[in-house]
Each structure stands twice: as structure tokens, then as C-alpha cells.
N, C-alpha and C positions, 0 to 999 in steps of 0.2 A: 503285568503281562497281558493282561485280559486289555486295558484299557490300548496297548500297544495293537493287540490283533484289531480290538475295533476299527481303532482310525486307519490300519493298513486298508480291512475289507470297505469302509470307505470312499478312502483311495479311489483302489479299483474301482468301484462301483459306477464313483464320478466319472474318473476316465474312458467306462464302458459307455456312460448315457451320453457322452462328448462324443464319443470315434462314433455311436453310432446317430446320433444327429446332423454328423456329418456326412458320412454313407448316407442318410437318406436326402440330402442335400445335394449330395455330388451325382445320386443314381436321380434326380429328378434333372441335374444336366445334361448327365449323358445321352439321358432320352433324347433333349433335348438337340444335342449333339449329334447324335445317329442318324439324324436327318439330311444334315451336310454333306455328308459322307458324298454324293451322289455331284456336289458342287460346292460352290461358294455362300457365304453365307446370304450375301447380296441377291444371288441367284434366287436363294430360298423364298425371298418375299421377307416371311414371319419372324427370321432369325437376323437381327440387326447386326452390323457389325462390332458394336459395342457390346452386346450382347457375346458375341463372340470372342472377345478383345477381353473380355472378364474371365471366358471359361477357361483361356490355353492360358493365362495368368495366374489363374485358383491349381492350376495342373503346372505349373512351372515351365510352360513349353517357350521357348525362343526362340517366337516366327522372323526372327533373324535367321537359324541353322535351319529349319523347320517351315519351309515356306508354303507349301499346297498343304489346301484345307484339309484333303483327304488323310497326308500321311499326320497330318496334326490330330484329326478322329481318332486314327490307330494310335496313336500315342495316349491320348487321354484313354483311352479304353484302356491302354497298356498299364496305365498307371492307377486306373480304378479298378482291374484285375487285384494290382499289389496291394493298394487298400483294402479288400475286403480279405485278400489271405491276411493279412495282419489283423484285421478284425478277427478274422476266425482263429486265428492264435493268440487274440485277447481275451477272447469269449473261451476260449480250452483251458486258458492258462487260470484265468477266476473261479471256473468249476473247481480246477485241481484246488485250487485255493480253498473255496469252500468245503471240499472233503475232507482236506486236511483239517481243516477248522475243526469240522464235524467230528474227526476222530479223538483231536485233543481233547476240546468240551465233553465227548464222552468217558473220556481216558479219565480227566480232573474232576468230571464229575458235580456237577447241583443235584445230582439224584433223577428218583424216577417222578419227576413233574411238582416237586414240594419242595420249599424251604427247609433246610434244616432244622431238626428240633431243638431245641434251648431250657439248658437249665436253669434254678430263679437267678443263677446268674448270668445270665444271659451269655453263658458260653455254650458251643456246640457241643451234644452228646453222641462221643465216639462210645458204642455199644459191646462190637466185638470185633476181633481181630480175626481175620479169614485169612486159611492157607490152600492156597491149590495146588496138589500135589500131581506127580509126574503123567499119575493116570485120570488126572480131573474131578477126582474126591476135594472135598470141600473140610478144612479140619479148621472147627470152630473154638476161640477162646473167649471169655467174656474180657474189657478193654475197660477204661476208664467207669464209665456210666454202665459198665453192661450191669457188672454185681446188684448199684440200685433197680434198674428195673428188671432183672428176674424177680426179685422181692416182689415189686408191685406187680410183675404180670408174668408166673413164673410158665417156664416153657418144658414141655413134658422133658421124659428122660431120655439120655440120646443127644440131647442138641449140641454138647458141647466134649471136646476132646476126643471125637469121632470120625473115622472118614464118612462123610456122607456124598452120594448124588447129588445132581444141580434139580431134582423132584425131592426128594429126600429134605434139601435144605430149604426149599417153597414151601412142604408142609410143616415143616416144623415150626417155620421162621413167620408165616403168615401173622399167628399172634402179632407177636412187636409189627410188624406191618399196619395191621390196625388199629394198633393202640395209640402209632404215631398218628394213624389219618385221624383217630376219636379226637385228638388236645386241639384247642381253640389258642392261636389258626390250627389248621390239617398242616402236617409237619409229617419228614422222615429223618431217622435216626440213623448215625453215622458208622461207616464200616473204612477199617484201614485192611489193604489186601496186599497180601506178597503171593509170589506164586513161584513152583522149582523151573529151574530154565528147564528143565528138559520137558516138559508140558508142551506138547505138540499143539496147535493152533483148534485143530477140531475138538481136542479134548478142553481146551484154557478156555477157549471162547466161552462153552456152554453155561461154565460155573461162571465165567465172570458175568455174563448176563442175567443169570440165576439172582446173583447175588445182589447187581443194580436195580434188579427190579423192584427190590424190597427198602435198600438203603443208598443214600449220600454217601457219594467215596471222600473220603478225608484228606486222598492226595493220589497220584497215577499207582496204580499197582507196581509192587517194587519187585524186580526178582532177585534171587537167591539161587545159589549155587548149592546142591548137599555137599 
């Protein structure tokens, strides 16, 4: 999936650096072009008629239908107008793109700036299992790896099988935060999150970011119905 979004924002990317090598291609003609407007190209001295014979060519115009230079100006203007709105709904359409990105990556999660932690078997360590409840309480269970590392790095009392605040779960949870950045490389330790659908956004947010900020999500936060 990951490797699918790449090559899509690619894509785009390429096609953005093409449409606008082109716009700037086409706006160094019109300039040129703008000059005509008053006469023939002939007239102009500077602007040959080959020269001209290129531009209403590159703009599709047929000075068979389209015979005075002037109304052949207004045409290519007309038409270097519709180029740049489709620029500019290429250029909207790649932001929306990348926000969207941005959301997913956030949603699936690599964490907050570090590789996963690993254990000597070099599988990831899912720590604890986080529930965000209706009102934005944080209710923690230990998950695969959590039981070994309370052992090695136990975390005061409180931290688990409790509603807490998205403050509440920062202070508690800091330990394994650092204990992940102490192991050589700096590593974070993995959290799997459900949360109740009825969690209003202002309240869901806060703990989900609480909780990213400490640990790698294991997979999108999943919801649940009570």
C-alpha cells in the first residue's frame, strides 16, 4: 500500500513539473504574442512569421477559420487562460493529495520520529493496548511485550486499567518513552488503539495524540461500538 501511494504522489509530482514547464513556456509566448495584437506579425519587424506559424500551432488555432492575427492573440490568450485554471486544479488537486497522505501516515503510524523497537527477535514490541472512551479517558492494558517491560522498567501505580487524561497518560507513560529512546539505535515501542464511536473529535483527538507522541501505532485506531 505504502509502495502504491508512493508511485501515485510520483505521478503527480511528475505531471505537476511537466504542466508547469510548460506554463512557463507558453507565458514566455504569449508575451511574446501580446505584441501582435496591434498588427501583423510581419508588421511587428521582431516577430517573424514562422515564429508565429509555431505559436497558433503549439495553441491548436486554424488560421484557415481564424484568420486576423488579432482575433488569433485573443484565442491563444483564450486558451492560455484554460491552461493555467487547469494548472491551478492540478496544483489543488496534489495538496488535497498530500493531506490525505499526511492523514493516512499519521492514522498507520511509524511513530513519533523513531523506528520501532525490537525484540532479540527481531519482532516489534507491541507494549500496551489503549482504549479511548466516550469522554476522551485513555484506559490502558499491558499487550504482548508490555508485561516484560514493566519488569525491566516498572511504571508507578495507576498506569494501567484506569481512565486517565491525555496529561495523566504523558506523565505516567514518559518512563517507556525514554527507555525506548535510551536502546541502541533510539527506538519507540508499539501501541495498538481502539477508541468508542461516540468520542466526539475534540475529545478523540487529544488522547490520540497523547498517546502518538510516546508510541508507534501498530495499525489505524480501530473503533468500537459499547
Amino acid at each position: 500500500m505504502r509502495d502504491s501511494r508512493t508511485r501515485n504522489r510520483d505521478v503527480a509530482l511528475t505531471t505537476l513539473i511537466d504542466l508547469l514547464v510548460q506554463v512557463v513556456f507558453v507565458f514566455t509566448l504569449v508575451l511574446i504574442a501580446s505584441e501582435a495584437i496591434e498588427g501583423g506579425p510581419e508588421e511587428r519587424g521582431w516577430v517573424s512569421p514562422e515564429a508565429w506559424k509555431t505559436l497558433i500551432s503549439i495553441f491548436d488555432i486554424d488560421p484557415g477559420k481564424i484568420r486576423n492575427t488579432d482575433d488569433q492573440a485573443l484565442e491563444i490568450h483564450r486558451k492560455y487562460a484554460l491552461l493555467r485554471d487547469e494548472h491551478d486544479k492540478t496544483k489543488a488537486a496534489l495538496t488535497d493529495t498530500e493531506r490525505k497522505l499526511a492523514v493516512i501516515e499519521k492514522q498507520t503510524g511509524r511513530g513519533p520520529g523513531y523506528p520501532p523497537c525490537l525484540d532479540k527477535d527481531r519482532k516489534e514490541m507491541v507494549v500496551i493496548n489503549a482504549v479511548i472512551d466516550k469522554e476522551g479517558n485513555i484506559i490502558v492494558t499491558p499487550a504482548g511485550h508490555g508485561t516484560g517491560l514493566q519488569s525491566e522498567r516498572p511504571l508507578t501505580e495507576g498506569a494501567f486499567n484506569k481512565p486517565l487524561s491525555p496529561d495523566r497518560f504523558r506523565a505516567l507513560y514518559l518512563p517507556w518513552r525514554q527507555y525506548g529512546l535510551a536502546r541502541n539505535p533510539a527506538c519507540a515501542y508499539k501501541v495498538a488503539i481502539s477508541y468508542d464511536a461516540r468520542a466526539q473529535a475534540g475529545k478523540y483527538e487529544p488522547a490520540r495524540r497523547a498517546i502518538a507522541t510516546y508510541f508507534s501505532l501498530s495499525g489505524a485506531p480501530r473503533q468500537f461500538a459499547p
